[in-house]
C-alpha positions, 0 to 999 in steps of 0.5 A: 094583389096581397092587400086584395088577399088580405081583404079577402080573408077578412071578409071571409072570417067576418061572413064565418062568424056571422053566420056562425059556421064552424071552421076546419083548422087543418093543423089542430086536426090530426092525420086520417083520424076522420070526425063529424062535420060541422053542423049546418054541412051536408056531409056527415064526417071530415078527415085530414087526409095525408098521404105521401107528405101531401095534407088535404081536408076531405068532406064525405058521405051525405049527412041525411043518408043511412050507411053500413055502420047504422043499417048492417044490410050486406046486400046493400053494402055489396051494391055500394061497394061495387058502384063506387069500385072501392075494391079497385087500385083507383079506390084506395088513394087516401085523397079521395072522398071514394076512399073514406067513404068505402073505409069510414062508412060502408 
């Protein structure tokens, strides 16, 4: 069974650099500090999240959308925040794309 983990993980090193994909290294990343995705993803930014003694990568946002940060139409940013209840207790677990969505970019 470990040999089949480490033949595993080869495999996927060896399809990463072949395809030429950028991998996220959890522990050069640092805690809720969210960045661009990598390219070739179709989410549009990446955080470590860390919340509690608990680490998680988070990928949100579509990459081929407009958010707050780029069109500052409040009626829109209004609509988004209440269709994803970012202002409610289930909105504001930091493990959760809701919550980087509704903080990072709406």
């Amino acid at each position: 069974m470990n040999e089949e983990k480490k033949l595993r993980q080869i495999i996927r090193l060896l399809i990463i650099e072949s395809l030429d994909l950028d991998e996220v290294d959890k522990d050069k990343m640092k805690c809720n500090k969210p960045q661009r995705a990598a390219a070739g993803k179709k989410q549009k930014k990446t955080v470590k999240a860390c919340d509690k003694g608990k680490e998680k990568i988070i990928h949100y946002g579509y990459r081929g959308m407009e958010d707050y940060t780029q069109h500052k139409d409040k009626g829109r940013r209004a609509n988004f925040r209440a269709r994803m209840k970012c202002d409610t207790a289930a909105g504001q677990d930091k493990l959760t794309a809701r919550y980087w969505a509704c903080k990072d970019l709406w």
